[in-house]
Every structure is written in C-alpha cells, then in structure tokens.
LOVEX-972025 format. One record per residue (C-alpha): residue in three letters; x, y, z. Coordinates in steps of 0.2 Angstrom, whole numbers. Example, Ala and Ser with C-alpha at 12.3 -4.5 7.8 and 13.67 -1.06 7.14 Angstrom:
BEGIN
+------+-------+-------+-------+
! code !    c1 !    c2 !    c3 !
+------+-------+-------+-------+
!  ALA !    62 !   -22 !    39 !
!  SER !    68 !    -5 !    36 !
+------+-------+-------+-------+
END
This chain:
BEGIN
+------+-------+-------+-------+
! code !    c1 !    c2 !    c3 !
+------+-------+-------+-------+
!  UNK !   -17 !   109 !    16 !
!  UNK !   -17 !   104 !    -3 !
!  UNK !   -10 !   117 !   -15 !
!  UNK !   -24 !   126 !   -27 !
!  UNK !   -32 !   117 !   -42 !
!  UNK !   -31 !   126 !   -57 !
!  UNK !   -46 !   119 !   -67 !
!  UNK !   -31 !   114 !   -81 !
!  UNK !   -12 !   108 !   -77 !
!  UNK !     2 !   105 !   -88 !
!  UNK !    16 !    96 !   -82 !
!  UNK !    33 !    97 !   -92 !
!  UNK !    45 !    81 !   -85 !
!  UNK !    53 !    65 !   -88 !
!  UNK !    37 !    52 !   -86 !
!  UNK !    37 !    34 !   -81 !
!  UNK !    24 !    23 !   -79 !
!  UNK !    20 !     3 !   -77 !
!  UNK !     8 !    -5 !   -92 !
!  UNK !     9 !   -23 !   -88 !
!  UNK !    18 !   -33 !   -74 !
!  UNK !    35 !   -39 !   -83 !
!  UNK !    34 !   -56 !   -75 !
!  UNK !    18 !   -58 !   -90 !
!  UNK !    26 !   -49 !  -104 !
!  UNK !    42 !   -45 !  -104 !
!  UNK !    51 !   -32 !   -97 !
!  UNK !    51 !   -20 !  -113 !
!  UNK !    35 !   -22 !  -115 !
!  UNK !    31 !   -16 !   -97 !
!  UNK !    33 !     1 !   -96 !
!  UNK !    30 !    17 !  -107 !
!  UNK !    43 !    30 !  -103 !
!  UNK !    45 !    50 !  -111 !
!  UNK !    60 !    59 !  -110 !
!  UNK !    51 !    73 !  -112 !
!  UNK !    35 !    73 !  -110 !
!  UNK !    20 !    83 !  -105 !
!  UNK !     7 !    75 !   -93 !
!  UNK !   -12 !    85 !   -93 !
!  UNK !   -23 !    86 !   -81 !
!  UNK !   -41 !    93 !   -80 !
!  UNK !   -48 !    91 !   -62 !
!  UNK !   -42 !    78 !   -53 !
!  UNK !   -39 !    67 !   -68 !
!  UNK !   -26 !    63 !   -83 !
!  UNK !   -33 !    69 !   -98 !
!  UNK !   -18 !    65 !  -108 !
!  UNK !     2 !    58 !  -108 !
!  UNK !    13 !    59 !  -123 !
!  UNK !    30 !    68 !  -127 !
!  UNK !    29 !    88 !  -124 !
!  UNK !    33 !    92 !  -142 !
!  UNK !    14 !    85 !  -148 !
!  UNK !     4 !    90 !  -133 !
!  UNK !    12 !   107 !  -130 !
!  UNK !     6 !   115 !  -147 !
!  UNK !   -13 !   109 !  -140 !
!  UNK !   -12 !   118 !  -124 !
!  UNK !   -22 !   133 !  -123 !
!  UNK !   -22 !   149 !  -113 !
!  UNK !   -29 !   143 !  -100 !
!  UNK !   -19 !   126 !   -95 !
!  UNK !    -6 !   129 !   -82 !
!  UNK !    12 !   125 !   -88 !
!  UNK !    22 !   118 !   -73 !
!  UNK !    40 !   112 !   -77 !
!  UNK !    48 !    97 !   -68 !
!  UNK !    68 !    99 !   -71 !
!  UNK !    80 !    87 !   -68 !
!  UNK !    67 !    73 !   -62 !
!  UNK !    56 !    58 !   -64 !
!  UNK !    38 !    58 !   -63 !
!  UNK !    30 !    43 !   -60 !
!  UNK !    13 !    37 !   -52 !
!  UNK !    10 !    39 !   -33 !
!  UNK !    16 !    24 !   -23 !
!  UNK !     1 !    12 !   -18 !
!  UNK !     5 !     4 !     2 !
!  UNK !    -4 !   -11 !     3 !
!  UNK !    -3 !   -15 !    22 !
!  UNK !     2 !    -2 !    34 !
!  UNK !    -5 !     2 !    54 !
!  UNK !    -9 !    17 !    59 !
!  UNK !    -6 !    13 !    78 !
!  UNK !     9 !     8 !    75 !
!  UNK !    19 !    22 !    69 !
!  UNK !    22 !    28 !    85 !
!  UNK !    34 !    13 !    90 !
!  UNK !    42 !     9 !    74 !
!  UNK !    59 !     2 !    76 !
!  UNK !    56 !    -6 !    91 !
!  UNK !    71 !   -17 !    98 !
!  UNK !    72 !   -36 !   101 !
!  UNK !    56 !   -46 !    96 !
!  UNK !    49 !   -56 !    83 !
!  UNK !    30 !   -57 !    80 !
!  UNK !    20 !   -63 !    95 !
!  UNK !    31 !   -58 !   107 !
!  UNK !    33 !   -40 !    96 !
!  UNK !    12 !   -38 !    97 !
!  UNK !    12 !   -40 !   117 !
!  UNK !    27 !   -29 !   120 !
!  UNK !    27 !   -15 !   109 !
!  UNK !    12 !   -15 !    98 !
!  UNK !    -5 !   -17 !   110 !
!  UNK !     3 !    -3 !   120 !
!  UNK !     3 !    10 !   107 !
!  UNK !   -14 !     4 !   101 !
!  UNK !   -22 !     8 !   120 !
!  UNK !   -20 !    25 !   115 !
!  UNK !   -32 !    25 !   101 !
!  UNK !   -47 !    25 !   111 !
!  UNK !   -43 !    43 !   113 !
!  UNK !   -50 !    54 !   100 !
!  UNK !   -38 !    68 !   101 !
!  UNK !   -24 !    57 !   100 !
!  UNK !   -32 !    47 !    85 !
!  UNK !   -33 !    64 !    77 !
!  UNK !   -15 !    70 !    80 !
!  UNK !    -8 !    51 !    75 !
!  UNK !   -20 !    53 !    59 !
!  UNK !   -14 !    69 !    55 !
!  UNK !     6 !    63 !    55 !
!  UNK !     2 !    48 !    49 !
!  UNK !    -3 !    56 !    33 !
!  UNK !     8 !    69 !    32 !
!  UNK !    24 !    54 !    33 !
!  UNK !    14 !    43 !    18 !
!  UNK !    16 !    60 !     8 !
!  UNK !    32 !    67 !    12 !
!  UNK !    38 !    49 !     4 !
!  UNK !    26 !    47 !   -12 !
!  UNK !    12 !    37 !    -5 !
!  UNK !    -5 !    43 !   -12 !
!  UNK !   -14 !    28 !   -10 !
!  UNK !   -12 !    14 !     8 !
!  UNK !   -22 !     3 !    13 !
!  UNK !   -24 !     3 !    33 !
!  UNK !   -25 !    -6 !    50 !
!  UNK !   -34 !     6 !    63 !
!  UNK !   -36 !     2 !    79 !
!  UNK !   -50 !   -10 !    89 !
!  UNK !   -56 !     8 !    93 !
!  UNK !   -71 !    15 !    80 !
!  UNK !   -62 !    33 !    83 !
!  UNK !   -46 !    28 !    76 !
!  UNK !   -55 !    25 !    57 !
!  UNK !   -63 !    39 !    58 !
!  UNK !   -48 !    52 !    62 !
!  UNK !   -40 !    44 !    47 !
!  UNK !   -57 !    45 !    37 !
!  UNK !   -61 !    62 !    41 !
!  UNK !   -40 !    67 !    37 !
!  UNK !   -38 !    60 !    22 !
!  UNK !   -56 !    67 !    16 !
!  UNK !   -49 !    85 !    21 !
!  UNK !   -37 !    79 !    11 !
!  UNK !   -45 !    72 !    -4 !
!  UNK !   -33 !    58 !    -5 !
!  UNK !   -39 !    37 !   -11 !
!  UNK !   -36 !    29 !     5 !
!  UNK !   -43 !    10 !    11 !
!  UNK !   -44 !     9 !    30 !
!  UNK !   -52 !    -4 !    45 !
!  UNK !   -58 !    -4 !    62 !
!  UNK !   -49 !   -18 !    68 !
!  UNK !   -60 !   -32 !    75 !
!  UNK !   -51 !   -43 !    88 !
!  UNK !   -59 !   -55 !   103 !
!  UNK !   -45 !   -65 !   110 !
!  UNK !   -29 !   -67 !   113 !
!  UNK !   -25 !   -49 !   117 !
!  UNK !   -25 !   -38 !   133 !
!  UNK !   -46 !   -36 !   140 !
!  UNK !   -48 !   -17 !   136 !
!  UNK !   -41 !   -22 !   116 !
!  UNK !   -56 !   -34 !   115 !
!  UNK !   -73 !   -33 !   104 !
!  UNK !   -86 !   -45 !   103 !
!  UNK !   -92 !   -51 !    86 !
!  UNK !  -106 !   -41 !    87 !
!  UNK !   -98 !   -25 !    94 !
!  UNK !   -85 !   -28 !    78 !
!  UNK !  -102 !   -30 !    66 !
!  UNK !  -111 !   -15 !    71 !
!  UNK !   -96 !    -5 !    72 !
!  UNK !   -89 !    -9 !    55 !
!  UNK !  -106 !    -9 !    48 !
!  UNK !  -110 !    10 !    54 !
!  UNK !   -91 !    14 !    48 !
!  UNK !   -94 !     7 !    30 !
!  UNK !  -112 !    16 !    30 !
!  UNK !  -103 !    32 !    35 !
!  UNK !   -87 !    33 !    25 !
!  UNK !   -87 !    17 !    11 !
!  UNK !   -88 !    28 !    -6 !
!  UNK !   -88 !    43 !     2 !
!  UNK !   -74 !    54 !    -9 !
!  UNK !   -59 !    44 !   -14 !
!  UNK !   -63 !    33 !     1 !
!  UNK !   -65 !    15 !     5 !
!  UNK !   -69 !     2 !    19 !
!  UNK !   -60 !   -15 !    24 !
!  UNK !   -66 !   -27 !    36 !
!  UNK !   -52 !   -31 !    45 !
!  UNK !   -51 !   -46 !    56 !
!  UNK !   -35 !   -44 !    64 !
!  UNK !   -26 !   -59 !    62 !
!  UNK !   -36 !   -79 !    64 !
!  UNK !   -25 !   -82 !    81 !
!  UNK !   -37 !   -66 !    86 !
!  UNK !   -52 !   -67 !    81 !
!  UNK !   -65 !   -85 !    86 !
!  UNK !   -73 !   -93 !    72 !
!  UNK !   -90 !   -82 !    78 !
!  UNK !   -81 !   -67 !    74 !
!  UNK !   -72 !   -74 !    58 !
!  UNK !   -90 !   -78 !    51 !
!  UNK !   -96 !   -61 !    55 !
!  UNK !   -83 !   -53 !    46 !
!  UNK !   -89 !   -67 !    32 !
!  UNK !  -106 !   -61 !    34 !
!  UNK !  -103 !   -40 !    32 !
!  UNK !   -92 !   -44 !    17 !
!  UNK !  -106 !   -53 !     9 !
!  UNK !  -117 !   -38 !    13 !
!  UNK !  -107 !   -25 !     7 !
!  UNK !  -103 !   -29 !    -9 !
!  UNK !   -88 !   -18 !   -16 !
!  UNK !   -79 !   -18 !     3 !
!  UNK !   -62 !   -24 !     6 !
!  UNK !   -56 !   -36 !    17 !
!  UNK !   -36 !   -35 !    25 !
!  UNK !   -29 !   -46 !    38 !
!  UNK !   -12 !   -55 !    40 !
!  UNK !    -6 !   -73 !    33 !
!  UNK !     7 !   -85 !    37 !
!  UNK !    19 !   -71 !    42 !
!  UNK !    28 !   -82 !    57 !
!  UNK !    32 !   -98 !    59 !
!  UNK !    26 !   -96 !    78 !
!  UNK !    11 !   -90 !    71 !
!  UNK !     7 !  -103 !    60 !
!  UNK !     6 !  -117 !    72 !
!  UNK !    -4 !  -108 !    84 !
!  UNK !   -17 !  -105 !    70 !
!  UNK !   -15 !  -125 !    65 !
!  UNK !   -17 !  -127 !    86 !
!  UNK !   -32 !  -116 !    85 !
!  UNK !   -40 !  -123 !    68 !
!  UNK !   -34 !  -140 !    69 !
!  UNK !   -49 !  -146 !    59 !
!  UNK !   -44 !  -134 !    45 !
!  UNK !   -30 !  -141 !    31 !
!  UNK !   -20 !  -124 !    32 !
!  UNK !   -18 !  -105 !    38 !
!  UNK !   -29 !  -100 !    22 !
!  UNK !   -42 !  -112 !    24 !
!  UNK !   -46 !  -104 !    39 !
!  UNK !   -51 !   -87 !    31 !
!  UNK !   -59 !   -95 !    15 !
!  UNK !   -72 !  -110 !    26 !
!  UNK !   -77 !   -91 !    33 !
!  UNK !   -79 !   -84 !    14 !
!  UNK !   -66 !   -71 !    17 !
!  UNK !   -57 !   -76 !    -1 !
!  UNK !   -63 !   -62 !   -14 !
!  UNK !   -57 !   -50 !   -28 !
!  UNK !   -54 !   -35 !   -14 !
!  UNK !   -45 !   -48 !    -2 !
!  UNK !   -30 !   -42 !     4 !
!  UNK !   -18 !   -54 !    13 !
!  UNK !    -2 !   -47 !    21 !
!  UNK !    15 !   -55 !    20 !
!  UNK !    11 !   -75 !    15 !
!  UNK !    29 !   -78 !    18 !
!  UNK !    27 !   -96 !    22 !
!  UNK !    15 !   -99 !     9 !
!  UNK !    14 !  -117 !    -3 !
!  UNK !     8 !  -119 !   -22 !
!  UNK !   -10 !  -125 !   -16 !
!  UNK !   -11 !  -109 !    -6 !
!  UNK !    -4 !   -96 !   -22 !
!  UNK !   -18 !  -107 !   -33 !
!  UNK !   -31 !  -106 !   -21 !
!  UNK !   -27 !   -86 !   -19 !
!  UNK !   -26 !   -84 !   -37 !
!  UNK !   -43 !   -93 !   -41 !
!  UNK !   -51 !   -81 !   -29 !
!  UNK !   -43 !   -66 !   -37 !
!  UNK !   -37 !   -62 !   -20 !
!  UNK !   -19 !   -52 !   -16 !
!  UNK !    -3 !   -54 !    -6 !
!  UNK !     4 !   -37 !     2 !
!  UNK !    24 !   -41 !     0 !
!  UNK !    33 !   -33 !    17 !
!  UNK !    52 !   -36 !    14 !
!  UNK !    56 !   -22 !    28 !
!  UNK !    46 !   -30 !    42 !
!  UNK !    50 !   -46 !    37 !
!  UNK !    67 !   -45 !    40 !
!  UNK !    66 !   -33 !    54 !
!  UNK !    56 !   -48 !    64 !
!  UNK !    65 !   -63 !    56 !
!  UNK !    49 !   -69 !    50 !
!  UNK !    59 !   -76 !    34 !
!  UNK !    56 !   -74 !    13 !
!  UNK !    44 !   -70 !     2 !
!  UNK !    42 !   -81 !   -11 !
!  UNK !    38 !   -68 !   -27 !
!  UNK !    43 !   -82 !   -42 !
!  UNK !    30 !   -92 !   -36 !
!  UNK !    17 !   -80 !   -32 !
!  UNK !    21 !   -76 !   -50 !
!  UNK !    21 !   -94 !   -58 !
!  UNK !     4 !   -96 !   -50 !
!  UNK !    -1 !   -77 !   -56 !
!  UNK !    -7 !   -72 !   -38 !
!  UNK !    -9 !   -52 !   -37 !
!  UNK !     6 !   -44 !   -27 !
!  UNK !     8 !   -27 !   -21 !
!  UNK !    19 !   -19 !   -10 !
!  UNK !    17 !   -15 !    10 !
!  UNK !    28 !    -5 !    22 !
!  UNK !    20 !   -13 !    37 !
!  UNK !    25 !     3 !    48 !
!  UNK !    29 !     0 !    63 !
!  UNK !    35 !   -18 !    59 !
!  UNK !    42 !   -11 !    42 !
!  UNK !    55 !     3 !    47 !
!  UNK !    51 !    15 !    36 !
!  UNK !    35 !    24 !    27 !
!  UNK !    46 !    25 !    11 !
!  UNK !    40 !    14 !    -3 !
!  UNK !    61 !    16 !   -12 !
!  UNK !    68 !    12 !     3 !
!  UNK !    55 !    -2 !     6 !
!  UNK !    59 !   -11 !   -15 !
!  UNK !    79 !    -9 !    -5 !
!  UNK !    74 !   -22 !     5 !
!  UNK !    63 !   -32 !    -8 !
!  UNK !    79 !   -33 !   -17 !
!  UNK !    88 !   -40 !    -6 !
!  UNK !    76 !   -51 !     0 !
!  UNK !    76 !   -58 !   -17 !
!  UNK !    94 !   -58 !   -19 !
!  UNK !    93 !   -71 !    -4 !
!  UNK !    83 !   -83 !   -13 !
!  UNK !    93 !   -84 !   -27 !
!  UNK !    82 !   -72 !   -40 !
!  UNK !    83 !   -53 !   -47 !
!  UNK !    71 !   -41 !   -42 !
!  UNK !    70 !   -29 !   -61 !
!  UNK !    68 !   -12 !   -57 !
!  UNK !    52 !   -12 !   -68 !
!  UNK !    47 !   -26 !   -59 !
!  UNK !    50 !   -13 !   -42 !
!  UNK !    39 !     1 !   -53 !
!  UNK !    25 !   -10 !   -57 !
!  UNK !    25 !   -18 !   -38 !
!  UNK !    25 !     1 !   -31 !
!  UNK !    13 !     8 !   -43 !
!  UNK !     1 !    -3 !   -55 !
!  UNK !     3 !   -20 !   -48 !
!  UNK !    -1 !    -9 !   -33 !
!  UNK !   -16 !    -4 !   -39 !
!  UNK !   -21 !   -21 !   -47 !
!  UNK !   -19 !   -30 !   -28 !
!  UNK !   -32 !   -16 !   -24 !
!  UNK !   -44 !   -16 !   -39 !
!  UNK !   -41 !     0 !   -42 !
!  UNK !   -30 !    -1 !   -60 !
!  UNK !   -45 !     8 !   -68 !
!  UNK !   -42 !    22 !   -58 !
!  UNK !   -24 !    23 !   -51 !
!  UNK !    -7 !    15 !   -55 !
!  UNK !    -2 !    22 !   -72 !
!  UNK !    -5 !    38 !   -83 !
!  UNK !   -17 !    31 !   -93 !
!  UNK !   -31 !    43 !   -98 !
!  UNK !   -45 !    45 !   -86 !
!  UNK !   -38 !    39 !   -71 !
!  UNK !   -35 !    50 !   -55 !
!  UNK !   -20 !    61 !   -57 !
!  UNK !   -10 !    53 !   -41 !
!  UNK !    10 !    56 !   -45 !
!  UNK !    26 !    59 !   -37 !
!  UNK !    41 !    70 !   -43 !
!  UNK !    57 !    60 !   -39 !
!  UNK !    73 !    73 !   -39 !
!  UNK !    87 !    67 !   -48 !
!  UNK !    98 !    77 !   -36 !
!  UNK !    90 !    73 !   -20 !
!  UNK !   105 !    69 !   -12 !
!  UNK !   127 !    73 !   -18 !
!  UNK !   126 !    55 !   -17 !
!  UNK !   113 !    53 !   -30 !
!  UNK !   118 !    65 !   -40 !
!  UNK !   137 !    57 !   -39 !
!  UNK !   129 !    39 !   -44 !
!  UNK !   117 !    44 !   -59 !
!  UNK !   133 !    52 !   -67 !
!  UNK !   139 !    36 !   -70 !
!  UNK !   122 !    28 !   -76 !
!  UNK !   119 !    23 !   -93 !
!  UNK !   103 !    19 !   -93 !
!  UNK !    85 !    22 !   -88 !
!  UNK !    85 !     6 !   -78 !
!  UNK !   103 !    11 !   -72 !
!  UNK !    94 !    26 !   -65 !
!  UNK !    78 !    18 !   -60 !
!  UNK !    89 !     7 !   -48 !
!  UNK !    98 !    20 !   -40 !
!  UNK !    83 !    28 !   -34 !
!  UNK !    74 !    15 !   -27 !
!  UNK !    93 !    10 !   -17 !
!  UNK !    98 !    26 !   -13 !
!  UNK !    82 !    37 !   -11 !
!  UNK !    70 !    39 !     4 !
!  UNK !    58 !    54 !     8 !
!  UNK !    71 !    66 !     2 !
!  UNK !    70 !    58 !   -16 !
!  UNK !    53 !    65 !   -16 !
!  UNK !    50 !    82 !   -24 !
!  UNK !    33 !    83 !   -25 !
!  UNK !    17 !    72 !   -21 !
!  UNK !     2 !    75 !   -31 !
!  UNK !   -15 !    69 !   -27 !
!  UNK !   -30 !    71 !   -38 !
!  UNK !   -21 !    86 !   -48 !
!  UNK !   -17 !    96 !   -33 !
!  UNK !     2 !    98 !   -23 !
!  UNK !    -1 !    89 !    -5 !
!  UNK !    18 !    88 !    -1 !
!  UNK !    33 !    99 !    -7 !
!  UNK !    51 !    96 !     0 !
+------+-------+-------+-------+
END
C-alpha cells in the first residue's frame, strides 16, 4: 500500500528534469537541473521546484521536510507499450514475432480469462513497474474484459496514472482468444463507461495488431474512437518484416502498414503505435501530421530480431516518441536498463543516443507521446507529483564508476548503463511512497 500523505512534503535532493526534447533545442537548453534543491508538494501535486536555499526559508511548520542524500530525483518513468499477459513468459527462448505470439504469448494470455489470476498478475504487474520507477505505462490486457479491470481496479487502489486496453482480436489466433467486433465494441465501450476518467485512469482501444483484427473490426474500433472523444488508441506497427507482408497480403489494396489503421480513422493525438521499426518518411510525416506517436522498444526489438529504430528520422520529421519496455518481448520492466539498449541500438546505426535525449524519451517526451505533459513528465508547477529517487550508490559498481565522473551527464550515463530496479530508491506517485528498496 502507498505510504501516508502528509497534506505538505518537502523534498531535499539533487533534481533533474526534462524541459524540451534536445533534438528541437539543443541540448543545454533541455533540461533544468539543482544541486540542491527542494521539490514541494501539497497533495498530490508540485507546488514548487527551485534550489533548497530559496524555498526552505518559505516552508512552514507544517511541510514535511524529507532528505534525499546521495541521489538524483528525477520524474517517474512513463512506459509507453507494455502487456500485462505477458510478464509471465518474458525471456522466452528461440523465436522471432509470429512464430513468438503462437508459441509463447497466446498461451500466457489463455490464462486471463480467469479472474483470480488477472488479479494476482495485475497486482505483480504493478508492483514490478514500481520497484523500477515506472509511474506512468500504457498497457496491452488480455482479449479477456477481466484482465482490464484487475489492472483498473489495482492501479486505482493504488492511485497511480495508468492507460490500459481490452485487447480486441478476431482472426488469426487460437478459437478461445477470439472476439467478434461487436463483442470487442460492447466490451470496450462498458470498460471506457466504467473506468475512462475514473482517478488517474485512462482507456485505450486496442485493436491488437491489423494481421488480427478484419477490416469490420478495424472500423469498429474507428467508430468507438470517434465516440469517445479523449480515449486512447494503442496497437503495434511495422515491427517485423514477416509481419509487414502479411498485412500487405491482407490489405493489398491499401499503399502501406499505416494506411491500413488511418483508411479506418485510427490516426489521432492519443494514437499510440508501438515499434515503427520498418517505417519510411511518408509514414513519419503522415504520423506527424496526425500528432500520433511511436513507442520506441530497443529491448524487444533486439531480443526478437525485429531490426532498428530509426530515431533521427522520427526526429527530422518531428513524430512524438516515447519509450516502451514491451514486457514480455522486452526483457526487463526497467526503463535505465531499457535506454541501455536504446543506445545501443543507435550505436548500430551509426548516431548517439544523449543522455538528456534518454531523460526527456523516459520522462517528458514520454508524457508528450501520451498527452499527458500538462500533467506529468517534469516538475513543472502544477503537475502530478510522480518521481523516482535514483541511488548514486545502488550498486559497489556504481558507486566505483561515478568516482571517476566529471560531470552531470557523465553521471546521468552511468545510471541508465549500469542501473536496473536496484537503482531505484524510492518511487513516488501523486506525493505518496508506492515502492521503497
């Protein structure tokens, strides 16, 4: 359970937080960092950043003064594609997509149609986004309406800002993963009436990927996005080579993989489309002009041989990007180890991955891919006070490497190489403790 609320917090710590993407102004001009500064919060929300010596003076008897030695606070990491079902068979041997989804992921997934099981998975689930810094994900359930709502009703008890979706699916899966489009409609419509607004909580429609879902089902999915304003949409995009040409097999009168989704009106501001690995400028402009966003997966793209993002040009063509552990796929929940990987899969392509560019992917660039920057992503005044405490001595390692670091990105660097879930002190969500090494 979340630790108390004191109506007034004070904390005392190094802060670090994103202000723009560096690829659009510059590095410097990026970030805003204290050495010693003082973050307030009055319930649930930031009141005020600045260095401890000015705001301490203003504090009254009444703020609770916390101190955060030897660490970095930053914003809480934003996920922008993970599955729920699939944390149960993560680091599964031997496959890439397709052949993954039949083997190892439909399996796990069965189980969902269980309650009690959703519930336990939910519950973990959670508890693993925590214990590595992830306040905010935005989620893959099950086909099954019960896996939504054990995640709903979790992270409500929990009073964290999550995005989830029923999965809606109709071929090209085992018979007892199916729906109808109108099973999918009704059940995501009740879902959205049910939890969509509900506390710090929001709905995606969430076809599962166009190889598995019909045109009739694409449209319906169309359809309740156009009847729920303010909904999300998530699905997956040119992840796999395999992939693509059995959506160009399945679609051939469409002219690409993301013509499919937008002839069904799926392109919008809360648009969400994981991976986009083989993607081409006509795509990145066509997502751009829709405001829509690509989840960035390095881990699970690597782990499945799907291939490499492209950042620079989703940059050049100003497409929103966050970052997506794609558990089970990805093989870890930890957003650090998960900008390891980023790294290196820029290092591939011949580009540099900035560590400011990792902070604004992980926290504000995050939380623009989710239209949620007015709320979460940064310290700015007035948004929800959703932070992590990143230990400078986590590990003897760590601690050995940051001895030799002479700067703040030196630093920032080593973290998101070195750290994992251990690197994570505290996780804070809306001003109260939800996780504590």
């Amino acid at each position: 359970m979340p630790s108390a609320n004191p109506l007034r917090t004070a904390h005392r710590g190094a802060l670090l937080h994103s202000l723009a993407d560096p690829a659009e102004v510059g590095v410097e001009a990026s970030f805003e960092y204290v050495e010693d500064g003082l973050l307030l919060v009055e319930n649930g929300q930031i009141q005020a950043m600045g260095p401890a010596s000015e705001l301490l003076p203003q504090l009254g008897r009444e703020v609770t003064l916390i101190e955060h030695p030897d660490a970095l606070l930053t914003p809480g990491f934003i996920d922008t594609h993970i599955h729920l079902p699939q944390a149960g068979m993560i680091g599964a041997y031997g496959e890439q997509l397709l052949d993954w989804l039949q083997t190892y992921t439909f399996p796990c997934e069965r189980q969902f149609a269980e309650p009690a099981h959703a519930a336990t998975a939910a519950s973990q689930f959670i508890d693993e986004l925590l214990r590595n810094g992830t306040t905010t994900a935005m989620v893959f359930g099950s086909v099954h309406r019960t896996s939504v709502e054990a995640f709903f009703a979790e992270a409500e008890r929990r009073d964290l800002r999550m995005i989830a979706g029923k999965v809606m699916m109709d071929r090209n899966a085992p018979p007892d993963l199916l729906d109808t489009p109108q099973c999918a409609y009704t059940d995501s419509k009740a879902l959205i009436e049910r939890w969509h607004g509900r506390g710090r909580l929001s709905y995606a429609i969430t076809p599962r990927f166009a190889p598995t879902s019909s045109p009739e089902q694409l449209a319906m999915a169309g359809r309740l996005l156009a009847e729920h304003p303010g909904v999300y949409l998530q699905t997956h995009l040119s992840e796999n080579r395999q992939e693509i040409d059995w959506v160009r097999s399945l679609h051939p009168e469409r002219s690409s993989y993301l013509d499919v989704y937008d002839h069904h009106q799926l392109l919008g501001e809360r648009s969400v489309f994981a991976h986009g690995v083989h993607l081409c400028d006509t795509d990145c402009a066509r997502l751009a002009q829709a405001g829509s966003a690509i989840a960035f997966c390095p881990t699970s793209n690597l782990f499945l041989g799907s291939g490499l993002f492209n950042l620079p040009m989703a940059e050049r063509h100003k497409v929103k990007v966050g970052l997506g552990t794609d558990v089970g796929a990805g093989t870890s929940f930890s957003i650090l180890q998960t900008l390891n990987e980023a790294y290196k899969v820029m290092q591939l392509q011949g580009a540099r991955l900035h560590p400011f560019k990792s902070l604004y992917l992980a926290t504000l660039g995050g939380a623009r891919a989710l239209h949620l920057d007015d709320r979460i992503g940064s310290f700015r005044p007035g948004n929800e006070a959703d932070f992590v405490v990143l230990d400078y001595h986590a590990t003897p390692l760590i601690t050995q490497r940051l001895k030799h670091c002479r700067s703040l990105e030196e630093r920032l660097f080593v973290l998101m190489t070195l750290g994992d879930d251990r690197a994570i002190r505290q996780t804070w969500a809306a001003g109260r403790r939800v996780h504590q090494r």
